[in-house]
N, CA, C and O atoms as a Maestro MAE file, in Angstrom:
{
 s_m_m2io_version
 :::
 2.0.0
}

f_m_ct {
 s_m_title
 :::
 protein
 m_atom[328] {
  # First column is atom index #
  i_m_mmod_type
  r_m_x_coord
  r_m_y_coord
  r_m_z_coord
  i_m_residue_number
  s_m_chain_name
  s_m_pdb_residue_name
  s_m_pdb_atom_name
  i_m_atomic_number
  :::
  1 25 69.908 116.386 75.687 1 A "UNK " " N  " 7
  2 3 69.780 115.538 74.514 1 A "UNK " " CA " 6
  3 2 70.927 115.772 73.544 1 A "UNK " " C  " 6
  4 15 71.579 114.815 73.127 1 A "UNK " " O  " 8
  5 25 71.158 116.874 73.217 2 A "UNK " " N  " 7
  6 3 72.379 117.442 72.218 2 A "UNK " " CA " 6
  7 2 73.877 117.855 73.007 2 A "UNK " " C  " 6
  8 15 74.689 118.641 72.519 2 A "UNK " " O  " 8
  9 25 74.044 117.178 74.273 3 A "UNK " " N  " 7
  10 3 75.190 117.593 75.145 3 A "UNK " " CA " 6
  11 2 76.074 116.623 74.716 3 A "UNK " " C  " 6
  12 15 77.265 116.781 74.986 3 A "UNK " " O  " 8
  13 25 75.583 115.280 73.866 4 A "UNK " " N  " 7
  14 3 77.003 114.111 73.539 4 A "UNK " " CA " 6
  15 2 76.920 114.088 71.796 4 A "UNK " " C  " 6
  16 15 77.435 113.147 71.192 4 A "UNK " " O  " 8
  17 25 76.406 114.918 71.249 5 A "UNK " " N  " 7
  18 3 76.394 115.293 69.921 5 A "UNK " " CA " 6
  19 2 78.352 115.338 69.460 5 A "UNK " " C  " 6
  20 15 78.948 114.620 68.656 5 A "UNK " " O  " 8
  21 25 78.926 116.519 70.385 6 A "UNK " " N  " 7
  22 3 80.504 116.808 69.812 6 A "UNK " " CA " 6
  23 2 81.207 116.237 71.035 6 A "UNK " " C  " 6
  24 15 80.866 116.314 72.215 6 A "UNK " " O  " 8
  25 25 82.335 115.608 70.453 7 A "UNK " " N  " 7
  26 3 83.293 115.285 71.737 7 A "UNK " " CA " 6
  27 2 83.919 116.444 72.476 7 A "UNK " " C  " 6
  28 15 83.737 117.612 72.130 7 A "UNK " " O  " 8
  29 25 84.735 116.048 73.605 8 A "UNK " " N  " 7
  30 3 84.862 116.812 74.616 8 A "UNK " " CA " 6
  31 2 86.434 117.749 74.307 8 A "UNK " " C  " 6
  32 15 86.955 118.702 74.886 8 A "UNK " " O  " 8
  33 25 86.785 117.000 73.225 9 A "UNK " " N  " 7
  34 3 88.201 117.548 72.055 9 A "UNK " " CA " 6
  35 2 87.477 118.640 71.468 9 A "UNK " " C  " 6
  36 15 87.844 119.724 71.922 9 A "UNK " " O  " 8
  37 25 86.567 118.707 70.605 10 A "UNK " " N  " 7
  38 3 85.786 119.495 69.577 10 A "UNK " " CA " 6
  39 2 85.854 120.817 70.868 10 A "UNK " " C  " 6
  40 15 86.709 121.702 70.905 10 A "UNK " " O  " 8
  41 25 84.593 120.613 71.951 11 A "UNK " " N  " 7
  42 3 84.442 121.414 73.009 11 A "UNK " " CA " 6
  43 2 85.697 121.892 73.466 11 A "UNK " " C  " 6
  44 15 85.469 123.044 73.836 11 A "UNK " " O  " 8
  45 25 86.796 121.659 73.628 12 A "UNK " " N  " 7
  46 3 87.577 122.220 73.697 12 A "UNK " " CA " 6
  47 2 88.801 123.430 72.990 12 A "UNK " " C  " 6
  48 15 89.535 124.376 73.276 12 A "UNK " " O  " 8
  49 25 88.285 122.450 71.764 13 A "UNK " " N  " 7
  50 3 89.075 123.112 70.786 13 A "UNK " " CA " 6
  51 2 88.673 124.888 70.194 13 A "UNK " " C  " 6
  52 15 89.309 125.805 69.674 13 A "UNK " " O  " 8
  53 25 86.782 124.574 70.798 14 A "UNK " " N  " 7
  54 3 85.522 125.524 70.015 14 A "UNK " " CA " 6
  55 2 86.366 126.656 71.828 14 A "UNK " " C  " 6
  56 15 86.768 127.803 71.633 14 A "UNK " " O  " 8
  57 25 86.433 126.155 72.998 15 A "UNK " " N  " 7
  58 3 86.577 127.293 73.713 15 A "UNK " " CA " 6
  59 2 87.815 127.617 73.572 15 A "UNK " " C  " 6
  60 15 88.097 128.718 74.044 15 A "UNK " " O  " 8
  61 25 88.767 126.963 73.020 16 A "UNK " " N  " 7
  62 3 90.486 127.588 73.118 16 A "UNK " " CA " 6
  63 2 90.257 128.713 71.795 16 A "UNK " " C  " 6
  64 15 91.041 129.653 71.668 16 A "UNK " " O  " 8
  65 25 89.527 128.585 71.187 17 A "UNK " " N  " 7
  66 3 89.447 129.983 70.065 17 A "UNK " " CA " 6
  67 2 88.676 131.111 70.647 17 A "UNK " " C  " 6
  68 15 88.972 132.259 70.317 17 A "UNK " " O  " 8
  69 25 87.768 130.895 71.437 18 A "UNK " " N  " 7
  70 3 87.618 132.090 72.085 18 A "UNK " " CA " 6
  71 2 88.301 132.722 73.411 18 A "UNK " " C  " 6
  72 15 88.209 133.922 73.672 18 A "UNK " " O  " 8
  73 25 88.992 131.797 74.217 19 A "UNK " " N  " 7
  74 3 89.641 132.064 75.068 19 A "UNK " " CA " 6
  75 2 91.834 132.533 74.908 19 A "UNK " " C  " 6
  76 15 92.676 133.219 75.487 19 A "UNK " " O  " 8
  77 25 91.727 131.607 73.770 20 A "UNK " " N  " 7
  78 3 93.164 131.896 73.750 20 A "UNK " " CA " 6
  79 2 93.312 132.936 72.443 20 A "UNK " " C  " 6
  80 15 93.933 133.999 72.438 20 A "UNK " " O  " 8
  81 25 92.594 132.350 71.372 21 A "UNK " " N  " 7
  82 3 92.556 133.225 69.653 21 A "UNK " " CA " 6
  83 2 92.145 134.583 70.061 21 A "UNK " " C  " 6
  84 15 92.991 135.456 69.866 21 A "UNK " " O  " 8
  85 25 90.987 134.956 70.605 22 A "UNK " " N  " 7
  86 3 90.426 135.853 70.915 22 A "UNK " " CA " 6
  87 2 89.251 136.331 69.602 22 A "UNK " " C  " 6
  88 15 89.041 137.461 69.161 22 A "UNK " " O  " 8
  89 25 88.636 135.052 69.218 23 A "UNK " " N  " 7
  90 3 87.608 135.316 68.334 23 A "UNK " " CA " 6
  91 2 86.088 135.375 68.742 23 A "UNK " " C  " 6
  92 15 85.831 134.266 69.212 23 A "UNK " " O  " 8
  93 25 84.912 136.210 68.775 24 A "UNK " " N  " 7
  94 3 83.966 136.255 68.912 24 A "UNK " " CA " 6
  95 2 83.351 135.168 69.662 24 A "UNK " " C  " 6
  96 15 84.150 134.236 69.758 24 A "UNK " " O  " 8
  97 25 82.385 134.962 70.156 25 A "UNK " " N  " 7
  98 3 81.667 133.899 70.145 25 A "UNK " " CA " 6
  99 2 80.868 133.951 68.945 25 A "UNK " " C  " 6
  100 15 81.081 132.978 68.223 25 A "UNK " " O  " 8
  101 25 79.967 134.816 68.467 26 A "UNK " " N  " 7
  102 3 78.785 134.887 67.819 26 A "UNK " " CA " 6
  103 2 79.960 134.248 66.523 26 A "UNK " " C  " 6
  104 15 79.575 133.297 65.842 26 A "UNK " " O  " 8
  105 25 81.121 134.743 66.317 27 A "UNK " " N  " 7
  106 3 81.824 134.123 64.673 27 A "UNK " " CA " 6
  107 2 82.095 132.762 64.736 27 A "UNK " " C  " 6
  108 15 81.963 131.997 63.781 27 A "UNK " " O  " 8
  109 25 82.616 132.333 66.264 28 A "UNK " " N  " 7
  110 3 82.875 130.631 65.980 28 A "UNK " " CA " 6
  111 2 81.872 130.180 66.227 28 A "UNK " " C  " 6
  112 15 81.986 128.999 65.897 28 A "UNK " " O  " 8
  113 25 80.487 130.404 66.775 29 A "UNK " " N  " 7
  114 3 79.448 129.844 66.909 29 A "UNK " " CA " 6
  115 2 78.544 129.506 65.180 29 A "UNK " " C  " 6
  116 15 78.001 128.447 64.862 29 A "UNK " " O  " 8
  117 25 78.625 130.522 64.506 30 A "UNK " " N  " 7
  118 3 78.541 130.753 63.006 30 A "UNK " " CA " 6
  119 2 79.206 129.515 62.697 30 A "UNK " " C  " 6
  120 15 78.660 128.412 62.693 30 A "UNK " " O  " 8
  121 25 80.813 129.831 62.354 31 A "UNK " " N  " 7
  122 3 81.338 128.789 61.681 31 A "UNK " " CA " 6
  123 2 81.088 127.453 62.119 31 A "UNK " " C  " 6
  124 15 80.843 126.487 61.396 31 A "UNK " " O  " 8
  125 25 81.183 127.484 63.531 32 A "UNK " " N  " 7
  126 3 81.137 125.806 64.034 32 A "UNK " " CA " 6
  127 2 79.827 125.211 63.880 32 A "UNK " " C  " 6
  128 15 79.739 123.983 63.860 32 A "UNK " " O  " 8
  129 25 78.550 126.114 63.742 33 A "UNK " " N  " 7
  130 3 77.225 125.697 63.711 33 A "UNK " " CA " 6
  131 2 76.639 125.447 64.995 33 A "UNK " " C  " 6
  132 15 75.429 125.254 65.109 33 A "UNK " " O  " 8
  133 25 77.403 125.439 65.938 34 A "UNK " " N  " 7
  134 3 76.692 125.867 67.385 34 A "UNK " " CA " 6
  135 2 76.390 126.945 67.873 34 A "UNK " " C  " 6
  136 15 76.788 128.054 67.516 34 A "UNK " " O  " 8
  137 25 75.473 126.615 68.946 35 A "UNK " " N  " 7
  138 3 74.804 127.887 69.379 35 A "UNK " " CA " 6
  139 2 75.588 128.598 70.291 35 A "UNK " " C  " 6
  140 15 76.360 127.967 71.012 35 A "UNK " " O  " 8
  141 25 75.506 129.889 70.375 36 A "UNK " " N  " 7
  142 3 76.307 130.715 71.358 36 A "UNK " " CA " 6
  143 2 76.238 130.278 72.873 36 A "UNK " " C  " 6
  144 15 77.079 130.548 73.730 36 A "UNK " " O  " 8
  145 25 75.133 129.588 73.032 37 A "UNK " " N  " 7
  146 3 74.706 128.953 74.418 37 A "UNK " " CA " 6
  147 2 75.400 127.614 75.039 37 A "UNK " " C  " 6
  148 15 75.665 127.148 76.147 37 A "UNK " " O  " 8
  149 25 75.518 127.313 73.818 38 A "UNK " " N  " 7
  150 3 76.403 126.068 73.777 38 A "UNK " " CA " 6
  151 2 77.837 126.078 74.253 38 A "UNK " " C  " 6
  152 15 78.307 125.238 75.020 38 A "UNK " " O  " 8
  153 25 78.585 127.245 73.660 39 A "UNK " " N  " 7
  154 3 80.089 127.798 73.493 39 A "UNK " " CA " 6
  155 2 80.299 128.209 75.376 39 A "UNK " " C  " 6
  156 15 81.169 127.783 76.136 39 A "UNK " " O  " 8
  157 25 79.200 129.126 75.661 40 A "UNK " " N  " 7
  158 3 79.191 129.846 76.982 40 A "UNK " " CA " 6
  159 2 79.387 128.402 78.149 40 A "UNK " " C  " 6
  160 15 80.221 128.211 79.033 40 A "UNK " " O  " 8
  161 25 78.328 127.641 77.714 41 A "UNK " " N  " 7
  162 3 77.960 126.543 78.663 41 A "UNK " " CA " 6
  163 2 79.347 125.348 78.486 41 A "UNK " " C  " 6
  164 15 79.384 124.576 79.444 41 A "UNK " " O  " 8
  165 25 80.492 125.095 77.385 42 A "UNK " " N  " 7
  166 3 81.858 124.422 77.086 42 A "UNK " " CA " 6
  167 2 82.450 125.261 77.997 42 A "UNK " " C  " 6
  168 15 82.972 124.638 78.921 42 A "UNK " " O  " 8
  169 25 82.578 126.737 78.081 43 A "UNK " " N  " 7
  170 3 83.489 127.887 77.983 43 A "UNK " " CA " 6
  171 2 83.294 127.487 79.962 43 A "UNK " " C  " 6
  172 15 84.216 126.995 80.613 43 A "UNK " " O  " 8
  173 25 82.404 127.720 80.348 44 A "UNK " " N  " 7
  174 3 82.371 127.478 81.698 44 A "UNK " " CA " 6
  175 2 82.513 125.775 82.357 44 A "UNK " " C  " 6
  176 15 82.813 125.355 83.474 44 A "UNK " " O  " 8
  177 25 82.195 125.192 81.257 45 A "UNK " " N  " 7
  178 3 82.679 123.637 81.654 45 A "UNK " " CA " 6
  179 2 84.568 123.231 81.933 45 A "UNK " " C  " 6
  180 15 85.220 122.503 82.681 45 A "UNK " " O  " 8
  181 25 84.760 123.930 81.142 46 A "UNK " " N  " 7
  182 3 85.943 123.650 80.804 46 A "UNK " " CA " 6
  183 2 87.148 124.466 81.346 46 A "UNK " " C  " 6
  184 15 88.293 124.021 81.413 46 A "UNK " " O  " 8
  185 25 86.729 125.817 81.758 47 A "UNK " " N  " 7
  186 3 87.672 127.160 82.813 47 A "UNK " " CA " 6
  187 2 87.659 125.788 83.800 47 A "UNK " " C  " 6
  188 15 88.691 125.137 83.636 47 A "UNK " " O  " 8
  189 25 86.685 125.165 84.835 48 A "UNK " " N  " 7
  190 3 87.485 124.544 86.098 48 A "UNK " " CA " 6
  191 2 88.476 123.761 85.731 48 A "UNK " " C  " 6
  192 15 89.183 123.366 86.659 48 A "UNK " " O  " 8
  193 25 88.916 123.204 84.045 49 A "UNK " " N  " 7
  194 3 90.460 122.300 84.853 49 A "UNK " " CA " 6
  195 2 91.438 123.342 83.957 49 A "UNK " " C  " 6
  196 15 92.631 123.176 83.702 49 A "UNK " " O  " 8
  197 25 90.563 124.481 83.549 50 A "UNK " " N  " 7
  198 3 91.916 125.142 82.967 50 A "UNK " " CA " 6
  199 2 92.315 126.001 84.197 50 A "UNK " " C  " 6
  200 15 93.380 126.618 84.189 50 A "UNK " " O  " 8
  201 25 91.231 126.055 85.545 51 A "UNK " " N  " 7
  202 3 92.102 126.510 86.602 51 A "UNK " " CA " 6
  203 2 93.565 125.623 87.049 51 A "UNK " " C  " 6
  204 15 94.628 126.171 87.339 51 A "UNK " " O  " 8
  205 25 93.334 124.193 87.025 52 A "UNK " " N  " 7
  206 3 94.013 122.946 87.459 52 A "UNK " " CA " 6
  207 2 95.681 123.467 86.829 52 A "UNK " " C  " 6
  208 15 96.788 123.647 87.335 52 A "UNK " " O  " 8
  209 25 95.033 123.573 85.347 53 A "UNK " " N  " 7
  210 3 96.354 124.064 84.751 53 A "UNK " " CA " 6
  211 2 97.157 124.969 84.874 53 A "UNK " " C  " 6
  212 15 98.382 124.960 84.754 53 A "UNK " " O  " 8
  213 25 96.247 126.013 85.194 54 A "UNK " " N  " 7
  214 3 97.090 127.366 85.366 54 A "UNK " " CA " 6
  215 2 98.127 126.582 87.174 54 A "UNK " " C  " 6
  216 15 99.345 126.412 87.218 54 A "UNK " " O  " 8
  217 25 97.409 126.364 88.031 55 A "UNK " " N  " 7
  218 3 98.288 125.761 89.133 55 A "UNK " " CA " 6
  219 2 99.115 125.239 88.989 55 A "UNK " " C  " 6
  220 15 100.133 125.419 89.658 55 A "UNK " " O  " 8
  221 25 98.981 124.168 87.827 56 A "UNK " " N  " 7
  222 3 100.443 123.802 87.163 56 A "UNK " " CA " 6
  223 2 101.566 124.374 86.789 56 A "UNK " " C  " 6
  224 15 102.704 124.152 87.202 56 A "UNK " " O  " 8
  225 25 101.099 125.335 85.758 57 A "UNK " " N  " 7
  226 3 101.896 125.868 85.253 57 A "UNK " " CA " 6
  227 2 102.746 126.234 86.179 57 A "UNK " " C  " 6
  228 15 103.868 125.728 86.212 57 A "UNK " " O  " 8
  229 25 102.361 127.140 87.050 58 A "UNK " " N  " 7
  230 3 102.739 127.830 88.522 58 A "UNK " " CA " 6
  231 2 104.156 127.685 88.910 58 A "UNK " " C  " 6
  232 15 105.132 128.424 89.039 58 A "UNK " " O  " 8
  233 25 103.791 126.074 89.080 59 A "UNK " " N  " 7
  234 3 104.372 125.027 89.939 59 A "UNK " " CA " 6
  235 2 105.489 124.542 88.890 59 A "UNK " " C  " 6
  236 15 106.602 124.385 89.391 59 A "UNK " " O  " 8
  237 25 105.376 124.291 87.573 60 A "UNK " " N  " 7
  238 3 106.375 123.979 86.528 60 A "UNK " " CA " 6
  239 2 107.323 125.047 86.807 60 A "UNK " " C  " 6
  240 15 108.228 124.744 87.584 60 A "UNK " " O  " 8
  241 25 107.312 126.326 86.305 61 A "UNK " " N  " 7
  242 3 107.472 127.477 86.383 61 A "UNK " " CA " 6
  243 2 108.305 127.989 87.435 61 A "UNK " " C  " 6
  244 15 109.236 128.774 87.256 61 A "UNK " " O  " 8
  245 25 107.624 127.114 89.482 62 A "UNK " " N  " 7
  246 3 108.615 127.315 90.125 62 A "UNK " " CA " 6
  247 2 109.687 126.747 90.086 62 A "UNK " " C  " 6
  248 15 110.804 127.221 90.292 62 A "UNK " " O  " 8
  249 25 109.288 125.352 89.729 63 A "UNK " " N  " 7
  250 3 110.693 123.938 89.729 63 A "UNK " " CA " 6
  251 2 111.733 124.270 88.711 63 A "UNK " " C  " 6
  252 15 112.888 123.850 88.782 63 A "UNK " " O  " 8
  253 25 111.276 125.045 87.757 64 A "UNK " " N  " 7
  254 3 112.089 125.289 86.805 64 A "UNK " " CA " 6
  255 2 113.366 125.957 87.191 64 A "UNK " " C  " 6
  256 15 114.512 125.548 87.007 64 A "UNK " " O  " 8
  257 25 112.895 127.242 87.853 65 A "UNK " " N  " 7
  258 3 113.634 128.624 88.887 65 A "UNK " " CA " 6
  259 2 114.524 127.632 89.349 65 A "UNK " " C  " 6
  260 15 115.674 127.379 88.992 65 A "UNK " " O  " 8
  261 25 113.742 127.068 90.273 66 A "UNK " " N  " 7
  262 3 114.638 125.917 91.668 66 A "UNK " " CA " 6
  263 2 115.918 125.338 90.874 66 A "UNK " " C  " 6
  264 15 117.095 125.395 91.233 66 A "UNK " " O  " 8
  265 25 115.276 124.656 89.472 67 A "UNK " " N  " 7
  266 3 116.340 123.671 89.059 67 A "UNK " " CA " 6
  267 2 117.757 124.305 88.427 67 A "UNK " " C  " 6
  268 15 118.857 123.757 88.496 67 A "UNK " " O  " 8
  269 25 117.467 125.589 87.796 68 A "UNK " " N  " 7
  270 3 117.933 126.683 87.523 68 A "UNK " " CA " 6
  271 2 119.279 126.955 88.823 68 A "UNK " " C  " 6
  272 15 120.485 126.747 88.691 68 A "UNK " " O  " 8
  273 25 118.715 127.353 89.745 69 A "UNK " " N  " 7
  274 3 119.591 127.977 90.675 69 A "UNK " " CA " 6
  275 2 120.386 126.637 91.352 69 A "UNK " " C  " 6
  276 15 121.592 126.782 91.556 69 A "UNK " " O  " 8
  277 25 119.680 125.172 91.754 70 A "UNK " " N  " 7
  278 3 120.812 124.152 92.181 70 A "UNK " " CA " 6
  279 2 121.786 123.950 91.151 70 A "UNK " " C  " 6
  280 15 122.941 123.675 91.476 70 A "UNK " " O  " 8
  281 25 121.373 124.081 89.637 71 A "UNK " " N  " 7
  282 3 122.265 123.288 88.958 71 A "UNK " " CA " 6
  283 2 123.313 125.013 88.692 71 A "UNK " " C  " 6
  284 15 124.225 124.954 87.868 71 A "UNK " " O  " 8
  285 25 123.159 125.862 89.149 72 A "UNK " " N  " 7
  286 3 124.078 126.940 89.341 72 A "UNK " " CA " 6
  287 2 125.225 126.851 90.336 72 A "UNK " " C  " 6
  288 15 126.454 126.823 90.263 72 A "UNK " " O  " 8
  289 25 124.405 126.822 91.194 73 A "UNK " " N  " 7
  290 3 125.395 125.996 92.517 73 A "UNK " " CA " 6
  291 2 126.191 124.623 92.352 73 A "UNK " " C  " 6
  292 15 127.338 124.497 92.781 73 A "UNK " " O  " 8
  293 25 125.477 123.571 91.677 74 A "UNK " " N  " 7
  294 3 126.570 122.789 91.125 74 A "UNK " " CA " 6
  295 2 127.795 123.034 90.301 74 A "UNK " " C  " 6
  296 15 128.974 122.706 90.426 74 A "UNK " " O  " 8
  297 25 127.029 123.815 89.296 75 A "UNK " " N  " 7
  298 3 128.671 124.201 88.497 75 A "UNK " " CA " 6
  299 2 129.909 125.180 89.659 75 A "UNK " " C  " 6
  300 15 131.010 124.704 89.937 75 A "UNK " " O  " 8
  301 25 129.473 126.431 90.144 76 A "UNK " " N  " 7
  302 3 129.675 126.781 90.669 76 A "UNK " " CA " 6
  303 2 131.271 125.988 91.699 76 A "UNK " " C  " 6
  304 15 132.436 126.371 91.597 76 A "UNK " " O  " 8
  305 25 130.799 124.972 92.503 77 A "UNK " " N  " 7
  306 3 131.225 124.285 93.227 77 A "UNK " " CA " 6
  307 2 132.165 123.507 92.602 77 A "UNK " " C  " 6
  308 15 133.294 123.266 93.031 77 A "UNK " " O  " 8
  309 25 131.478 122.965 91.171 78 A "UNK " " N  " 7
  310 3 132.373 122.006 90.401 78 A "UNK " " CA " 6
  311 2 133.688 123.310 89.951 78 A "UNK " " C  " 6
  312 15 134.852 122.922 90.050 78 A "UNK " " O  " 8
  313 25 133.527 124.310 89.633 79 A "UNK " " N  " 7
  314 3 134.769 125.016 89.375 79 A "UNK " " CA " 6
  315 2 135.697 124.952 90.704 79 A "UNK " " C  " 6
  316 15 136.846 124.532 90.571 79 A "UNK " " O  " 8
  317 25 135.268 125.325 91.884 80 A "UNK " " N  " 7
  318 3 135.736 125.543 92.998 80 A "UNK " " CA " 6
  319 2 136.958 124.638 93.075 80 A "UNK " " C  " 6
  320 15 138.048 124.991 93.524 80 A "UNK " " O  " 8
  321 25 136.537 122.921 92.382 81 A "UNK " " N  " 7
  322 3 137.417 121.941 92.849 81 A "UNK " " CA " 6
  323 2 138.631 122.000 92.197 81 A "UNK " " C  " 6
  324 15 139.642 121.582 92.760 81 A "UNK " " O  " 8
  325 25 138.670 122.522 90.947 82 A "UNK " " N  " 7
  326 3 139.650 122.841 90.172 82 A "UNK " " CA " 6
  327 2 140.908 123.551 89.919 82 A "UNK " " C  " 6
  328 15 141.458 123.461 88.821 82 A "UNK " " O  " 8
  :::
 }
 m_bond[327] {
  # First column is bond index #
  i_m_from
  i_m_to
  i_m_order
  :::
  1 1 2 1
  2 2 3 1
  3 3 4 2
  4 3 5 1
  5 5 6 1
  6 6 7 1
  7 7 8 2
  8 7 9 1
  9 9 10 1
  10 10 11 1
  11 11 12 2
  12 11 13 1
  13 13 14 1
  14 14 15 1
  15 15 16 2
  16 15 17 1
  17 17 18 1
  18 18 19 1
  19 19 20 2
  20 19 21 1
  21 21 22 1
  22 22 23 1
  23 23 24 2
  24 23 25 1
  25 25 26 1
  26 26 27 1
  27 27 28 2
  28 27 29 1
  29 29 30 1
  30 30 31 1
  31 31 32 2
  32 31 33 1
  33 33 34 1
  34 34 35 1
  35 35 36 2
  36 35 37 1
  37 37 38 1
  38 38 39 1
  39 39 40 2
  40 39 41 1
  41 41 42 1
  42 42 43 1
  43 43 44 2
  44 43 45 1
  45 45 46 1
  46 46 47 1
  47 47 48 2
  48 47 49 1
  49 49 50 1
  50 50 51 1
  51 51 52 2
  52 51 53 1
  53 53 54 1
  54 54 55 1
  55 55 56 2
  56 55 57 1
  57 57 58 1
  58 58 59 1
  59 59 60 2
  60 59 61 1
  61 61 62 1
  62 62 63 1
  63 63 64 2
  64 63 65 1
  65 65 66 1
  66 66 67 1
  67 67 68 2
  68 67 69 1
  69 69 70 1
  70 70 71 1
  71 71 72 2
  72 71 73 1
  73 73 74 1
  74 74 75 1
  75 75 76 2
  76 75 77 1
  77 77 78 1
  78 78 79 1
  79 79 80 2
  80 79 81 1
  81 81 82 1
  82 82 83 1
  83 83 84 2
  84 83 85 1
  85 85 86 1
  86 86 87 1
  87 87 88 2
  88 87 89 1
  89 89 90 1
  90 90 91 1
  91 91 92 2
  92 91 93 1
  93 93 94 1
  94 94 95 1
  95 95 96 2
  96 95 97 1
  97 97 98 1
  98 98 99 1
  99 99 100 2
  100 99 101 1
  101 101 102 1
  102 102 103 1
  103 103 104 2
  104 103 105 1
  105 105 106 1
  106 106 107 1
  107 107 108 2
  108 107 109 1
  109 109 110 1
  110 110 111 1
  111 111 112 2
  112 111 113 1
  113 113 114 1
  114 114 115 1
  115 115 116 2
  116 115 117 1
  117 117 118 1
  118 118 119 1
  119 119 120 2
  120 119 121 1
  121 121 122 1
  122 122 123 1
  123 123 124 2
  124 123 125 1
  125 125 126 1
  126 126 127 1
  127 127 128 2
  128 127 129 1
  129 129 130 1
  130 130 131 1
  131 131 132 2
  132 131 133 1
  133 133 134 1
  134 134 135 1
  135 135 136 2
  136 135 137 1
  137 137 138 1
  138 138 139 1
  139 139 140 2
  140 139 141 1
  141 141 142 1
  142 142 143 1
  143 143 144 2
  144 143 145 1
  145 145 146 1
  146 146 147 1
  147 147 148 2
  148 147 149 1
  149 149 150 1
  150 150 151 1
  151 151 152 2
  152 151 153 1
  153 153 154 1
  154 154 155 1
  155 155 156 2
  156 155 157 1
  157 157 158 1
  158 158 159 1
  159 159 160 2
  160 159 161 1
  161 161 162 1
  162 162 163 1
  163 163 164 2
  164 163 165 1
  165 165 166 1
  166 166 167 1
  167 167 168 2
  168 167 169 1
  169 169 170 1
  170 170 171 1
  171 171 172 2
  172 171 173 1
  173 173 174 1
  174 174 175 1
  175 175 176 2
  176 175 177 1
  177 177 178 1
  178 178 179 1
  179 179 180 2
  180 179 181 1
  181 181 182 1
  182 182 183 1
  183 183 184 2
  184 183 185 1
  185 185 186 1
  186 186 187 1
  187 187 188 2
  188 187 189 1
  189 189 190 1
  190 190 191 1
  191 191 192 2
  192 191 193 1
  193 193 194 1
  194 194 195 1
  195 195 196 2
  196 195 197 1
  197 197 198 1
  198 198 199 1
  199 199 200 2
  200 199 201 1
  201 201 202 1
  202 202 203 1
  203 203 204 2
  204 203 205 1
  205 205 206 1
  206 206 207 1
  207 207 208 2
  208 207 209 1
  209 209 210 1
  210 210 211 1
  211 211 212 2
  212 211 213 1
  213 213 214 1
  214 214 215 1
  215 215 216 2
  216 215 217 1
  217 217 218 1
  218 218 219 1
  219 219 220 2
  220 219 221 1
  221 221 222 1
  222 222 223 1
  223 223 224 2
  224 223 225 1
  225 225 226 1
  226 226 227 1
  227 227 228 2
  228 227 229 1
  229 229 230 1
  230 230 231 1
  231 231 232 2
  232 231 233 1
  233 233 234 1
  234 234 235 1
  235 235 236 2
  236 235 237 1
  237 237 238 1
  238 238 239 1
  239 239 240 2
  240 239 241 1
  241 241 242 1
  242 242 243 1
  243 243 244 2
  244 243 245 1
  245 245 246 1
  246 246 247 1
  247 247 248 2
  248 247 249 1
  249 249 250 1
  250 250 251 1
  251 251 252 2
  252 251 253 1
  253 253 254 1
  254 254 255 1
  255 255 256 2
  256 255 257 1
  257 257 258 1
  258 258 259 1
  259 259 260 2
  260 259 261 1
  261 261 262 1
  262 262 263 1
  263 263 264 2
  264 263 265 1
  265 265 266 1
  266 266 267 1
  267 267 268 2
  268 267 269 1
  269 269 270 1
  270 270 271 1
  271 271 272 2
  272 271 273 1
  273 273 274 1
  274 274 275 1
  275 275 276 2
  276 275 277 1
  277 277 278 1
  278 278 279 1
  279 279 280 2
  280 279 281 1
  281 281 282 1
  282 282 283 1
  283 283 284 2
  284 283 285 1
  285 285 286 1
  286 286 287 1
  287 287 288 2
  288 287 289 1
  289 289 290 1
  290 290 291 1
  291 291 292 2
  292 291 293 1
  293 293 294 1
  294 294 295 1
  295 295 296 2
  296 295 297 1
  297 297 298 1
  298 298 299 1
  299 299 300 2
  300 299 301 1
  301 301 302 1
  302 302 303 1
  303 303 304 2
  304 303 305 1
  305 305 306 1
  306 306 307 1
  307 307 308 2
  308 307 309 1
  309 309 310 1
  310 310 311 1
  311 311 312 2
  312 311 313 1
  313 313 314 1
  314 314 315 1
  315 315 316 2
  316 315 317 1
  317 317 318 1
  318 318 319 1
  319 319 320 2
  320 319 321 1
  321 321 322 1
  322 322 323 1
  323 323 324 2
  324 323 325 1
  325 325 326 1
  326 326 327 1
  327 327 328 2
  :::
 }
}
């Protein structure tokens, strides 16, 4: 009944303070006026696509390396011609 009360922004925003801030539950549950049950039950809704992300990141992270080392080898080569 009270699961479409806060949007899924709010829910997110309520688990990135305990997951990234590193604040209590019982204190943002206080301030936000939700229940600690509530926070636990976002907190586990919301870890499966912050797994998605972390894979991302991963993957950003490798392409980055990759793009890093071709465009090394390009310059590289571009001196060569000179």
């Amino acid at each position: 009944m009270g699961s479409n009360i806060y949007s899924d922004d709010f829910k997110r925003d309520a688990v990135a303070q305990i997951t990234e801030r590193g604040y209590p539950v019982r204190e943002v549950s206080d301030r936000l006026g939700v229940s600690a049950y509530s926070l636990y039950a976002w907190k586990k809704k919301f870890s499966k696509s912050a797994s998605g992300d972390a894979t991302n990141d991963a993957e950003i992270r490798r392409l980055k390396r990759e793009l890093a080392r071709v465009t090394e080898e390009r310059d590289i080569l571009k001196k060569g011609r000179h």
